[in-house]
ZAMARGU-4260 file (C-alpha; in steps of 0.2 Angstrom, whole numbers, plus 5000, padded with zeros to 4 digits):
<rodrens>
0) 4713/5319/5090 | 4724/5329/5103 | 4723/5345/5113 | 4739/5356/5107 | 4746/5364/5125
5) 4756/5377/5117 | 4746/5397/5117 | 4728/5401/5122 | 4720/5393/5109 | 4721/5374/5116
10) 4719/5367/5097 | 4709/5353/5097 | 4719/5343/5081 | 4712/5329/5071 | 4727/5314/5063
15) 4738/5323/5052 | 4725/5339/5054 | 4736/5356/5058 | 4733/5369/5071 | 4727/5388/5071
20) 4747/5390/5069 | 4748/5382/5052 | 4764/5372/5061 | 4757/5360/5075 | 4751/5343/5069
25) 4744/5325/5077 | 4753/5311/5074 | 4749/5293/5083 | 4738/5304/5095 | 4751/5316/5101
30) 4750/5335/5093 | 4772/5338/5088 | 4779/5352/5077 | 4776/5348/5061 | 4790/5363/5057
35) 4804/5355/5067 | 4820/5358/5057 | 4811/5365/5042 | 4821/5381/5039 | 4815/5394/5026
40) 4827/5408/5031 | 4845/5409/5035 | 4852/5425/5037 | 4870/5431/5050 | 4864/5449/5056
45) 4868/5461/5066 | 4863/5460/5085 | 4854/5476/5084 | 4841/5473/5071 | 4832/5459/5083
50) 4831/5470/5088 | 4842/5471/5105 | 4851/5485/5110 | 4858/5481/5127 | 4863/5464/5124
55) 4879/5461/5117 | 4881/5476/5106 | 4891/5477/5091 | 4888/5456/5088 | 4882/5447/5074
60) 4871/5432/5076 | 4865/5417/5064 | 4846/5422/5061 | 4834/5404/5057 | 4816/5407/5053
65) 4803/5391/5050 | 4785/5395/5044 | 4769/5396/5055 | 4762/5408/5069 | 4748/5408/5079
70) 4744/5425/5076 | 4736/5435/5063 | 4745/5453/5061 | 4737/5462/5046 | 4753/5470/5045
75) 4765/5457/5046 | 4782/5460/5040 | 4785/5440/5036 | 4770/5435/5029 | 4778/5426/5016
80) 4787/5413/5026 | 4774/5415/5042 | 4756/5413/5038 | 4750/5417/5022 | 4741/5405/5009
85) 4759/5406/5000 | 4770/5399/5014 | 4756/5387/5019 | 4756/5378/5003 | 4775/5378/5002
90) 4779/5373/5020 | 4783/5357/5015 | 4796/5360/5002 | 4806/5370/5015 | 4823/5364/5018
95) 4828/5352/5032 | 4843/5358/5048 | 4845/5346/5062 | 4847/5353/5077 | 4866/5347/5075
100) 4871/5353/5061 | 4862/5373/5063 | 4874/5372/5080 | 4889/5368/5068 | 4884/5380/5057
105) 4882/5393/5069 | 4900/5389/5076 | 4905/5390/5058 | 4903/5408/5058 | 4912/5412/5074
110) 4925/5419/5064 | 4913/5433/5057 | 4909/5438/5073 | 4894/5425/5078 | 4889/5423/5096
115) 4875/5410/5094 | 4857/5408/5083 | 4842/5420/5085 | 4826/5409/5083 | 4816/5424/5071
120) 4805/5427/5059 | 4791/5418/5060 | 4783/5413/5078 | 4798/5400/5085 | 4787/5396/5102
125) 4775/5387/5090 | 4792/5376/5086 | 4797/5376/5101 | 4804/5358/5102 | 4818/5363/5088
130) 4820/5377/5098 | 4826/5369/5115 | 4833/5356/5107 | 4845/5367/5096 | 4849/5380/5108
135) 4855/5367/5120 | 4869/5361/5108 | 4872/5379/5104 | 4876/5382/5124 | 4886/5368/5124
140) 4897/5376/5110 | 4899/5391/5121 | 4888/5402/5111 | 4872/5409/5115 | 4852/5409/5110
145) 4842/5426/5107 | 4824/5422/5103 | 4811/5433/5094 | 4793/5431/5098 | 4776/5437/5097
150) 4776/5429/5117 | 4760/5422/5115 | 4763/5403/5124 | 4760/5395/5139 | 4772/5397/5154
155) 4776/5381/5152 | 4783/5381/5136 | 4795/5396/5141 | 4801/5387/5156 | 4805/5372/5144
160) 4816/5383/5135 | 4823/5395/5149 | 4838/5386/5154 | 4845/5389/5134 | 4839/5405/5130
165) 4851/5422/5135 | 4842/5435/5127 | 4822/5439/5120 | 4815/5452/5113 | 4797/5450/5113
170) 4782/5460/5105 | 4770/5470/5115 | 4759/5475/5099 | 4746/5485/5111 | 4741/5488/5127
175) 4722/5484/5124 | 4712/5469/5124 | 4702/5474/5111 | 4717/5478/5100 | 4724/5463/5102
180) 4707/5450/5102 | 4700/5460/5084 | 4715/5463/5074 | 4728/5450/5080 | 4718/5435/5086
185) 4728/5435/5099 | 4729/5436/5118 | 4737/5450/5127 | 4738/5443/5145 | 4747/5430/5140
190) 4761/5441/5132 | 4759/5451/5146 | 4762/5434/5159 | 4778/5430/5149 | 4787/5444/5149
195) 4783/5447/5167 | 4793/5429/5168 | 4805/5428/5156 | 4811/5444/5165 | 4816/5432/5179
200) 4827/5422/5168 | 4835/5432/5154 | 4837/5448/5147 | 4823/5454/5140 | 4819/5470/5127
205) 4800/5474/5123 | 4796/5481/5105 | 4779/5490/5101 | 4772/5495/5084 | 4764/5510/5083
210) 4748/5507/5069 | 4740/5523/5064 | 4722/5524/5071 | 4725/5507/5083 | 4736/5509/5097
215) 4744/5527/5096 | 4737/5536/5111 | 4747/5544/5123 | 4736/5536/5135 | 4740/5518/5129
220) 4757/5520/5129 | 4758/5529/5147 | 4749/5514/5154 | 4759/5503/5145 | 4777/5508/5149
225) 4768/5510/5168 | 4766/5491/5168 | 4781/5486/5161 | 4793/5497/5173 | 4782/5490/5186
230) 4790/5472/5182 | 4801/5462/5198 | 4813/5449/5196 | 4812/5432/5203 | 4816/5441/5219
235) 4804/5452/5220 | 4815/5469/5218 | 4808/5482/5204 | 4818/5479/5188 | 4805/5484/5174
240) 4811/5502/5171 | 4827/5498/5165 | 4820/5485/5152 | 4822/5493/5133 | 4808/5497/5126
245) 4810/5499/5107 | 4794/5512/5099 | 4794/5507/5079 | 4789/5514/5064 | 4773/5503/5056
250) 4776/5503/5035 | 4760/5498/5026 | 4761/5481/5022 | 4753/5465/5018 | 4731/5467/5022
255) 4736/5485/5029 | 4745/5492/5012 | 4730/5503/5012 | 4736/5511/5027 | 4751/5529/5029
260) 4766/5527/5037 | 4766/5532/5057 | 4772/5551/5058 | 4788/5552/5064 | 4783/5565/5076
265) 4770/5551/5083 | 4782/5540/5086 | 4797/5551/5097 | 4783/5560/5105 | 4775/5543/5111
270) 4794/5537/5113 | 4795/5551/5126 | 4779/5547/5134 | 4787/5530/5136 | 4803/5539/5145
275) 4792/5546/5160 | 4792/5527/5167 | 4807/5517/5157 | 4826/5522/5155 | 4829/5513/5141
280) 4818/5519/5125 | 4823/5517/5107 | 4814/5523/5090 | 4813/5511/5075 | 4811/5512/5058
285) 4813/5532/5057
</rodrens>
């Protein structure tokens, strides 16, 4: 049995047993990623739909997705390669990429516009060995790393990936500890922490999705733009308010089919909310 050290929960993981993740594992004693190099999507995308908006517009990028996270959205767009019972019992059967050869691949697609490999899809920091050890080959070809994340990881892990990764979009789901302790199983301090830091080391966007009836207040959103343009750089000058912010759409989907799509009005109006404290706001999925 081991202690995994990656997010909050500080799994405690029997021989062969697996994390809350789905994707961490003991083996001889030592909890490793049990999803290294197990790709179950592959996809060359556009920049934008990260999405990122201020970094390198008007790219493309190789798009590589494992399985697992260590969250448990009821709305989660990737559920059928992330966490549900589905992509649990086939996470074995998913394909196998060395770090070598996704870093050829991506250089393959130079000629179609590719600047490097977004880490996407499901939660990357829970993988986050492939991760470093992939984007480090991809620098070395002169290409870059965008990572997508829920940001729910230790510091620690982010500063073993800083010194490869360019770009990260990261999800701020809510601005309420209740929100995110009941319905995501999650941690919202520890998103908050790593944004705050990975600010220090790369550009960094922010995207929050707006769930009717759960964290569409004016209120919520007014504190939470507050906080975020309140962010400082490794030197301490105020850079938060020019940090995107993107406001999204929520579709029902997966346990929240149930559910009506977030007005459009809702989401400009809380997207100008937003504006009173951040210079860079964008609206999704409307």
């Amino acid at each position: 049995m081991a202690t995994c050290e990656v997010c909050f929960r500080h799994c405690r993981i029997e021989e062969g047993g697996l994390g809350f993740c789905g994707a961490r594992t003991c083996a001889d004693g030592r909890v490793t990623a049990a999803n290294y190099g197990r790709v179950t999507s592959l996809a060359l995308d556009p920049i934008e739909k990260k999405p990122l908006a201020r970094f390198r517009p008007g790219s493309m990028i190789l798009s590589v997705g494992s399985y697992g996270c260590n969250l448990r959205c009821p709305f989660c767009q990737n559920f059928e390669i992330s966490w549900s019972d589905r992509a649990m019992a086939l996470a074995d059967q998913a394909d196998y990429i060395s770090p070598e050869k996704l870093a050829e691949i991506a250089a393959y697609y130079r000629d179609r516009g590719n600047i490097g490999v977004a880490f996407t899809y499901n939660e990357p920091l829970i993988g986050y060995e492939f991760v470093r050890d992939t984007a480090r080959l991809v620098h070395e070809a002169g290409m870059v790393n965008v990572l997508v994340s829920n940001g729910t990881a230790e510091l620690s892990v982010w500063e073993e990936l800083a010194p490869y990764i360019d770009a990260v979009n990261i999800d701020l789901k809510g601005f309420t500890d209740k929100y995110y302790s009941q319905l995501l199983k999650g941690d919202r301090k520890m998103v908050m922490d790593l944004i705050e830091r990975a600010a220090q080391t790369c550009h960094v966007e922010v995207t929050t999705l707006i769930v009717p009836g759960e964290n569409d207040s004016v209120d919520e959103m007014r504190e939470l733009s507050r906080w975020l343009a309140g962010i400082r750089d490794a030197a301490g000058t105020v850079i938060g308010a020019d940090i995107p912010l993107h406001v999204s759409r929520f579709f029902p989907r997966f346990h929240m089919a149930d559910r009506n799509p977030t007005d459009v009005r809702l989401v400009y109006r809380l997207a100008d909310v937003a504006r009173e404290s951040l210079n860079n706001v964008y609206t999704g999925n409307c």
